[in-house]
N, C-alpha and C positions, 0 to 999 in steps of 0.2 A: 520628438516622441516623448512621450508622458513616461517618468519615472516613480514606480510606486516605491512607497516606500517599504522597511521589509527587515528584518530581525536583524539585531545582531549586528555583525562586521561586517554584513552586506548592504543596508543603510544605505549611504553613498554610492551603488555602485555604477560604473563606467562603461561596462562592456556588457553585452547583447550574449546568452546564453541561451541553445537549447538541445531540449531530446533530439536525435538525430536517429537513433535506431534502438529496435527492442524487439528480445528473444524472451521466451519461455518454454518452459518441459512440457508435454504432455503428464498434468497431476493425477495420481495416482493414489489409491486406497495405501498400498505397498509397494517398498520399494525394497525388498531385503536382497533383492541381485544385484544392489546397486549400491555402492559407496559412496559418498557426499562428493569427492573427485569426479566419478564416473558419471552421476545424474549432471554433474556441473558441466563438464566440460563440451557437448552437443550445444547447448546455450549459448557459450561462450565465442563458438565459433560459428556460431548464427548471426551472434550479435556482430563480429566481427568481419563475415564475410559480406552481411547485406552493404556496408560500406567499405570496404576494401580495405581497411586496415589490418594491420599486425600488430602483436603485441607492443614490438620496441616504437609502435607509432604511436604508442597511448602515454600522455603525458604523466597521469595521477591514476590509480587505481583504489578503490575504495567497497568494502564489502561490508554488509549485516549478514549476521547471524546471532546465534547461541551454544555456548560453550554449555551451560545448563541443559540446555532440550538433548543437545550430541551425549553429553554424559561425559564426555571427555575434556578436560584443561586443554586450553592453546589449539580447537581443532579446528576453528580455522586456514592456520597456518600450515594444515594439510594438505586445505580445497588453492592455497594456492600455486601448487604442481600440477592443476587445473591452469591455470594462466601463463604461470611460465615465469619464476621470479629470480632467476637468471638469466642474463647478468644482471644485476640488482636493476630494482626496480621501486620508485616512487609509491609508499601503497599503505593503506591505512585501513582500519576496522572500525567498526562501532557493534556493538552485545545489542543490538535493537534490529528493527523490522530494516529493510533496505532504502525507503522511502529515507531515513536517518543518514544512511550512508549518501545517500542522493546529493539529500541537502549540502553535506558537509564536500560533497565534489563540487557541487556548486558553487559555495563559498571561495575554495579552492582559484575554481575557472576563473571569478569575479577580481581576485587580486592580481589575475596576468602573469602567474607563475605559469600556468601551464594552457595549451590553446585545448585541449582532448582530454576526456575522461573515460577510465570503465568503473561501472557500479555494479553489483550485482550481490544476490542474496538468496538463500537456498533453507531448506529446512524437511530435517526429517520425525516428525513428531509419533508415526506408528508404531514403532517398536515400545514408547511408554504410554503412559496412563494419563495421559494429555490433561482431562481436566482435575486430577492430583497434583500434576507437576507445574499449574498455574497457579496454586494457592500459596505457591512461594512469594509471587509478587504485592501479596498482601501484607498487611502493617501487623511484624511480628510479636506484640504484645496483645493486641485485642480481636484484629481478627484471625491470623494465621494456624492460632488453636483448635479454632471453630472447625477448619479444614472446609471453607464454603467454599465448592468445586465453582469451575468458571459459569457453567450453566446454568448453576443454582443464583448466582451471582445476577447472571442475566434477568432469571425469571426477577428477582427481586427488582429490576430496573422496568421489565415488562410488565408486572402488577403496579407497578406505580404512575405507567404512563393510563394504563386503564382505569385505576380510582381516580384521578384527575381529570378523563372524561377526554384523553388524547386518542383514546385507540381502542379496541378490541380486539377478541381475537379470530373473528371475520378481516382485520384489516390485517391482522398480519397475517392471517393464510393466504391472503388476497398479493403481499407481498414476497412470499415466497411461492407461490405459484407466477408471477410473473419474473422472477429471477432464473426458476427453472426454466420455463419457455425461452425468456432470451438466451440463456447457456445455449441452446437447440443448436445456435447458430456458430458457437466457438469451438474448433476442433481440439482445443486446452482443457477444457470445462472437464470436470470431474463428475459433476452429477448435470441431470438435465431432464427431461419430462415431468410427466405428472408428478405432485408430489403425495406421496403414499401417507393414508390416513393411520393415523396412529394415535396414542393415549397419551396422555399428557406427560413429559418425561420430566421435568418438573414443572411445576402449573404456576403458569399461566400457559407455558410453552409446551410444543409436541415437537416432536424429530424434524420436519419440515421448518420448525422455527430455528435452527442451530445449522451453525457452518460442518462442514463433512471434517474427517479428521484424514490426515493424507500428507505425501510428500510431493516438494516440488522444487524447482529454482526459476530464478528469471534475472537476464542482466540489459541494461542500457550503457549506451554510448552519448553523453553529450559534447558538445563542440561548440566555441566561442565563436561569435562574426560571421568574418568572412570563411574561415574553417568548415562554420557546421552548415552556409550556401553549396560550399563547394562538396560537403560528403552525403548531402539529401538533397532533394528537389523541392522538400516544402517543410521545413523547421519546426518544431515544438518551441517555440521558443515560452522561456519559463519568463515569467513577466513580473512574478512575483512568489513569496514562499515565503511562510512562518510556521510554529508550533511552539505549541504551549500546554501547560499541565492542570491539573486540577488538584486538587486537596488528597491527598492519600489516605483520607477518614472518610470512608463511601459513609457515615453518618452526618458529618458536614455539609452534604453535598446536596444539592436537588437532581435527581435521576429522570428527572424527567428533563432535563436541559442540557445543552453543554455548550459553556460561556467558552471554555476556551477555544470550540473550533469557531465560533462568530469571532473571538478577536481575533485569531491565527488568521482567518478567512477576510476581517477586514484589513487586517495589515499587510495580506498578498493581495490588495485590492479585489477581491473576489463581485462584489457586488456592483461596482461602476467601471464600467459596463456589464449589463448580467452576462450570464457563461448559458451557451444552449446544449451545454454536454456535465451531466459530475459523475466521477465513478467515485462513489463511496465504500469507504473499507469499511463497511456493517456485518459481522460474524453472523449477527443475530437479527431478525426479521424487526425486534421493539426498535435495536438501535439505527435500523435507516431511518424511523418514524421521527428520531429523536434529532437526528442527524439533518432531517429535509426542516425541522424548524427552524435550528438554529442558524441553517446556511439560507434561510428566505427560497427556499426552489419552490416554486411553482408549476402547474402543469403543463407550461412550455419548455423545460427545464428533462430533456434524455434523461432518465436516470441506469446508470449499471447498464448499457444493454448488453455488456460480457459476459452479466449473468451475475455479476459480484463473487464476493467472500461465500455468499450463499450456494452457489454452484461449486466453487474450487479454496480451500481456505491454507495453502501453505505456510506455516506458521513461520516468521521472521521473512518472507517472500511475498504475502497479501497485499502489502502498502506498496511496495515498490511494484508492483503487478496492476496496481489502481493509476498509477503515473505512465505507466508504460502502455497501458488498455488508452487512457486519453490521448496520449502520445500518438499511437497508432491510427486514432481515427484522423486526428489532424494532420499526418501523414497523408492517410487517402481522403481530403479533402472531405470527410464526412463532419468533421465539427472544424466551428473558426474558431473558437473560446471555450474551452473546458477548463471542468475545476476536478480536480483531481486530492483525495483526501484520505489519510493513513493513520491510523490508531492505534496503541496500544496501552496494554494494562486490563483491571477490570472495569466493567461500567464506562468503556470510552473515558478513562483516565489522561489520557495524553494525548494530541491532536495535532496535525499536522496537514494545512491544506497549500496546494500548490496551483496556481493558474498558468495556462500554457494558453497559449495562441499561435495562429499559423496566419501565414502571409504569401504571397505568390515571389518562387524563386527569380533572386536578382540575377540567376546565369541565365 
């Protein structure tokens, strides 16, 4: 079996890893009856009962979130009274989207310290001012001052893909209107029908162009070998997985591209052999456009039929929600090869694509 190559410490790696099961909330506008605990913990035992496990059978535990968005120092280490981390328990964090956390369970499996994993990543972004509280991740001397909200950000990335003759904005209603219909069929999806015409909320962009603001969670289970045969009937197996960053000066940059999900994507071997499924973690209706160049998808090429970030956009939960949406289809036997693709920052700053494939179980 063909070894791609692949970031990092995982390079060389020896053993067979994959998704094996995945839960998620039903996303929501608000969530104010619900504690970050509380929304977590119906996930957690989703994700744990479709394969029969218990906590003390999870080798590594690994969770994203944001201590910024919560408003509170250290709140993670809340949601893990959510898992149960007593008697101690193997378990680590990352301040990023879960798809991060993923990885690094990943990594994890790949050195043979552990056969099983839990991942999982939650986010309650309602209670603030969501696109104020994103101009934090901006470069604090030149543009952080400005206070350009996230969407303003976007439009600036969506006007640029239109003076360069990539898009309009027929093609991005066109893109959000087929995001909503496919949500139709996710009983998770947060928004879903027609999408409601509206004024430009900053222009280039209208309300239908921008992901919904809302809370959610969602967690996976991966399992090495013969482990993750034995707790699924048909493996996600991840075949490959990198990310990479772009320049932190969106003046630097060309907004109409993004180098680093083509190299993140050819270094999880994404392109030989093509993938006939990607879920794309696109917020914004320009950024799938921007998103299907640099990954080569063409129109044999699923795109979101879960609806995307565009239907449900949990913030630090979206990415890990994109690997878990592919996960699932390869599960039911609806894709053999997907690529599955997680972002964060502004302008598709940071990239992260993962290839998963499924095969017919060895039991």
């Amino acid at each position: 079996m063909t070894r791609k190559a692949v970031h990092g410490t995982a390079r060389d790696r020896t053993r067979e890893v994959a998704i094996v099961a995945f839960a998620q909330t039903d996303h929501r506008r608000r969530t104010d009856d619900l504690s970050e605990v509380e929304m977590l913990m119906p996930v957690l035992h989703d994700v744990l009962g479709t394969t029969g496990l218990k906590t003390a059978d999870i080798g590594f535990t690994c969770s994203g979130s944001s201590d910024y968005l919560a408003g509170r120092a250290f709140s993670f280490t809340m949601a893990l009274d959510g898992v149960g981390a007593h008697p101690p328990i193997s378990e680590s964090h990352v301040e990023m989207d879960g798809a991060w956390a993923l990885y690094e369970a990943w990594v994890k499996l790949l050195t043979g310290e552990t056969d099983t994993a839990l991942v999982y990543a939650y986010g309650k972004s309602s209670p603030g001012e969501v696109r104020a509280v994103l101009t934090r991740q901006l470069d604090p001397y030149y543009l952080a001052p400005l206070w350009p909200d996230s969407v303003a950000l976007a439009a600036l990335q969506a006007q640029a893909l239109i003076d360069a003759g990539d898009a309009d904005e027929p093609t991005l209603a066109a893109v959000a209107a087929r995001s909503r219909a496919d949500a139709a069929a996710n009983p998770h999806a947060q928004l879903s029908g027609p999408v409601p015409a509206g004024d430009h909320l900053v222009r280039p962009l209208r309300p239908g162009d921008c992901p919904p603001i809302g809370d959610g969670a969602a967690a996976v289970i991966l399992a090495a070998g013969d482990r993750a045969r034995e707790l699924c009937e048909r493996p996600a197996w991840i075949r490959g997985m990198d990310h990479r960053i772009e320049a932190h000066g969106l003046g630097v940059r060309d907004l109409t591209d993004s180098p680093s999900t083509r190299l993140a994507a050819e270094r999880a071997g994404a392109f030989v052999p093509p993938v006939d499924l990607a879920e794309l973690h696109a917020p914004f209706t320009s950024q799938e456009i921007v998103l299907r160049k640099a990954l080569k998808l063409d129109g044999d090429v699923l795109v979101n039929p879960s609806g995307g970030a565009l239907a449900a956009n949990p913030l630090m939960a979206a990415g890990l929600i994109r690997l878990g949406e592919a996960a699932a289809r390869i599960h039911r036997g609806a894709s053999h090869r997907a690529l599955a693709h997680a972002t964060s920052g502004p302008c598709l700053q940071q990239n992260l694509v993962a290839v998963l494939e499924g095969e017919v179980s060895h039991g």
